[in-house]
C-alpha positions in Angstrom: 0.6 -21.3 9.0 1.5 -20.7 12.9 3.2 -17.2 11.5 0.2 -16.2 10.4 -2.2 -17.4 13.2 0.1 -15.4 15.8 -0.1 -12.3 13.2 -3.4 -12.5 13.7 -3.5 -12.2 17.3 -1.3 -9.5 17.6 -2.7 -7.7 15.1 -6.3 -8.8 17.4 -4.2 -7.9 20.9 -2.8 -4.6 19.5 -6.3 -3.6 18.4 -7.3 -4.4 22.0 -4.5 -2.6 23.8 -5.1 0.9 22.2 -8.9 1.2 22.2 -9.0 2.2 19.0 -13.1 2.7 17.8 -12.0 4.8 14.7 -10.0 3.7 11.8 -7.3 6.4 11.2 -9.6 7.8 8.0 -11.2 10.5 6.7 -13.7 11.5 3.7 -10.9 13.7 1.3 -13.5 15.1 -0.9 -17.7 15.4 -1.5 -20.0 12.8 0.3 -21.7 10.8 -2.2 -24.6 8.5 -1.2 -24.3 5.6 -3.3 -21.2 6.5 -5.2 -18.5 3.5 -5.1 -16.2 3.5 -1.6 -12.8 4.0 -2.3 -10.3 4.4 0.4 -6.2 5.0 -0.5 -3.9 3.8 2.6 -0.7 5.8 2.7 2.2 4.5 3.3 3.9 5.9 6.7 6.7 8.7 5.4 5.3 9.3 2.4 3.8 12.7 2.0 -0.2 13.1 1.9 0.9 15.5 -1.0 1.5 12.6 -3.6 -2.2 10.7 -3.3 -3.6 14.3 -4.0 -3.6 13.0 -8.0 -5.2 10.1 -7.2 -7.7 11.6 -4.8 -8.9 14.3 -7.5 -9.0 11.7 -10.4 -10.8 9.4 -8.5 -13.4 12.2 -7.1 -13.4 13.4 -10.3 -15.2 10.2 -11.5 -17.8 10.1 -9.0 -16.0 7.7 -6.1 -16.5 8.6 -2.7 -13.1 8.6 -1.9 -11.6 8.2 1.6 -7.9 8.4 2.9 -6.1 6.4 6.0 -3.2 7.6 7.1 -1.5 7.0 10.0 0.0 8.7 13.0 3.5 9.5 13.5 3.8 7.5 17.2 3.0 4.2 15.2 6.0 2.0 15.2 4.8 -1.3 15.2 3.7 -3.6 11.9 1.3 -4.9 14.2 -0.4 -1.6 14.9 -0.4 -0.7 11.0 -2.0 -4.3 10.8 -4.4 -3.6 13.1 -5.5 -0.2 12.2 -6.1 -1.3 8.5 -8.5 -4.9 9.8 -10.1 -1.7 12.1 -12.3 -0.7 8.9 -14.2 -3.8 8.7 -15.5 -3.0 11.9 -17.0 -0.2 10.1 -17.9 -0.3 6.8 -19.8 -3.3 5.3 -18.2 -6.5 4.0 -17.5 -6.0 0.1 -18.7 -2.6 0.2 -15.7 -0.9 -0.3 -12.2 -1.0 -2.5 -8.4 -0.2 -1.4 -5.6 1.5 -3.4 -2.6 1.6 -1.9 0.9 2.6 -3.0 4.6 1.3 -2.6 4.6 -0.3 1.1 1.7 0.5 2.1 -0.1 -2.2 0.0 2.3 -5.2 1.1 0.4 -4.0 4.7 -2.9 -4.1 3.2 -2.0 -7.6 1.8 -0.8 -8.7 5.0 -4.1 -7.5 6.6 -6.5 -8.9 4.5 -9.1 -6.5 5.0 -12.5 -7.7 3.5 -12.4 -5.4 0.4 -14.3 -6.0 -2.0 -11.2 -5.0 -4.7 -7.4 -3.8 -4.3 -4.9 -2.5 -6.4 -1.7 -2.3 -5.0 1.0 0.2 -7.3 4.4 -0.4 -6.9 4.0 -2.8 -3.9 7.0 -5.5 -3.2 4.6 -8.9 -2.5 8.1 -11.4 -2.5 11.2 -11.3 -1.8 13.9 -9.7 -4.0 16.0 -11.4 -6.2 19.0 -9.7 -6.0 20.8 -7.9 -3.7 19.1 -4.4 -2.7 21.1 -0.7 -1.1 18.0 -0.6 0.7 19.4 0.1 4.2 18.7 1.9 7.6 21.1 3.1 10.3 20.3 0.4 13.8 20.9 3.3 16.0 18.4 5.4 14.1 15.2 6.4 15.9 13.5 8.9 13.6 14.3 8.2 9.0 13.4 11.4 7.1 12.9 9.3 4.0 12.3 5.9 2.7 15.3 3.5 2.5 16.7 4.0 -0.7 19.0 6.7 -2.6 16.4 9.5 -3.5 17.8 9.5 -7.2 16.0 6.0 -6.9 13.2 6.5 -6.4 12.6 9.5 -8.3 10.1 12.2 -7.7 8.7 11.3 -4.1 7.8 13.7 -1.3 8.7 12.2 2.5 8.3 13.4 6.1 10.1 12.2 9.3 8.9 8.9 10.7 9.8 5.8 12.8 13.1 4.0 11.8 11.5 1.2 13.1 9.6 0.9 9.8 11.9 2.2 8.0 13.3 -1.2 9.2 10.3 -3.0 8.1 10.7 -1.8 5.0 13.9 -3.3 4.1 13.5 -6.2 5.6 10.2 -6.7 3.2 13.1 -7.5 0.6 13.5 -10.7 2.2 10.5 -11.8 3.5 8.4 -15.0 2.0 5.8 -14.1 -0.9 2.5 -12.1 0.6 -0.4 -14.4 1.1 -3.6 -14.5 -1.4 -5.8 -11.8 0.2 -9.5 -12.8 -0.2 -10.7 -9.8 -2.3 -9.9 -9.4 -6.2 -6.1 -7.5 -6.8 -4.9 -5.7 -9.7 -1.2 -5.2 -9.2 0.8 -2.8 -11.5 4.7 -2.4 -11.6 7.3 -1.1 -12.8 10.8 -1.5 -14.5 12.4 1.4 -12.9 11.0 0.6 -9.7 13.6 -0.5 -7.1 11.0 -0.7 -3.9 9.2 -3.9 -6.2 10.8 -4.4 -9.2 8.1 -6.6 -11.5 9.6 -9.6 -10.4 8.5 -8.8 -6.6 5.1 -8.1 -7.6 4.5 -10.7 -10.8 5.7 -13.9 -9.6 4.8 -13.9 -5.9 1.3 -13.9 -7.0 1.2 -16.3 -9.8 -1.0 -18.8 -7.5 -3.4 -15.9 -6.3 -7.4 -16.9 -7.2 -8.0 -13.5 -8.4 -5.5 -11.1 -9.8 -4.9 -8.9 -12.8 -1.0 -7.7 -13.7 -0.2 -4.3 -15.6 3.5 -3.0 -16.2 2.7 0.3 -16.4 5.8 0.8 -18.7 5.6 -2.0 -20.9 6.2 -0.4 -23.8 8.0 2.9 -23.0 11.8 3.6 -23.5 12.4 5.4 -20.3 11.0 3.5 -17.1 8.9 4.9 -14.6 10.6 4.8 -11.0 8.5 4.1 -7.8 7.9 7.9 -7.5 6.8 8.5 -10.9 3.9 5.8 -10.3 2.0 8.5 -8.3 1.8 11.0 -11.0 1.0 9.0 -14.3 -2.1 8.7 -16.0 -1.9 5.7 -17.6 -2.1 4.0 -14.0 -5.0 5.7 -12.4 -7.1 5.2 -15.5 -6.2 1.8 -15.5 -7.2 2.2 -11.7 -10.4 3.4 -12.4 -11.4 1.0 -14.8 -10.6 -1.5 -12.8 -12.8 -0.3 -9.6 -15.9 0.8 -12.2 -16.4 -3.2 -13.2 
């Protein structure tokens, strides 16, 4: 409980210390008054390239779809913390759902953003059970891609960003289970998936008040890899669905 009270006050004191009036987001596509609010958070080092699928699908369906992403000079969870609570400040209470990807949604989690729906793909809520190669240089200033063997991963676009993240991000393997955000949370996995394995993503939120669980390869022969998540249909229609309720 006292972690996550001084959490909140950094994330509060960081907010403070760098001014920030505007959310690091943008409208990707057509304006459309009325139309369901969805904004996708990117996960820092990941290319803007590999949310164009879910952009276009979404658009495609008549959401007003909007993108945070974050500047390369962030390398603080704090800051990401801060910059994600920063839309409430903006957009009305419940007004609006989140779909984040890999990373990225363990952040949203930890923010707790007053969505009025998330789903989080591929996101590692828990701990890992076994022992990950997830691993980072500590001299390192600058990671050209996310800490894991690329043949890993699979098919997954990166750009340069902070190691200190890229710190973060491996040390998410060990961290308690995320807490229950307040808005509804469907969660898919994967079996192929070593950045949140189904285990990281099914049983840390078994005492949530509100979630809904798809493995997205439940009944396929060859599993789909944390990459491959991006890029398959069966997840952003599920996606869809699940924000047109």
């Amino acid at each position: 409980m006292i972690e996550w009270v001084l959490i909140g006050l950094m994330v509060c004191f960081s907010g403070l210390a760098r001014g920030a009036s505007e959310p690091p987001m943008r409208d990707v596509g057509h304006s459309f008054d009325g139309a369901p609010r969805v904004l996708i958070v990117a996960s820092p080092g990941v290319e803007r390239t590999e949310l164009l699928f879910w952009e276009q699908e979404l658009e495609a369906s008549g959401m007003d779809v909007w993108l945070m992403s974050f500047e390369s000079d962030i390398d603080q969870e704090v800051e990401l913390l801060a910059q994600i609570k920063s839309v409430d400040a903006h957009w009305k209470a419940q007004s609006y759902d989140i779909l984040a990807h890999g990373y990225a949604g363990r952040l949203v989690v930890d923010a707790n953003p007053n969505a009025r729906r998330m789903a989080l793909v591929g996101s590692p809520l828990g701990p890992q059970l076994t022992t990950t190669v997830a691993w980072v240089d500590a001299r390192d200033l600058v990671s050209e891609k996310l800490p894991w063997p690329d043949e890993l991963l699979g098919p997954l676009s990166t750009h340069p960003y902070s190691a200190s993240l890229a710190r973060l991000y491996v040390n998410f393997a060990k961290r308690p289970a995320a807490a229950d955000p307040r808005a509804e949370v469907f969660l898919v996995a994967a079996g192929g998936d070593v950045v949140a394995p189904p285990e990281c993503v099914r049983l840390p939120s078994l005492e949530w008040s509100n979630r809904l669980f798809f493995r997205a390869d439940a009944f396929s022969h060859h599993p789909l890899k944390h990459g491959d998540l991006l890029r398959n249909e069966a997840v952003i229609r599920r996606v869809r669905r699940y924000f047109q309720q």
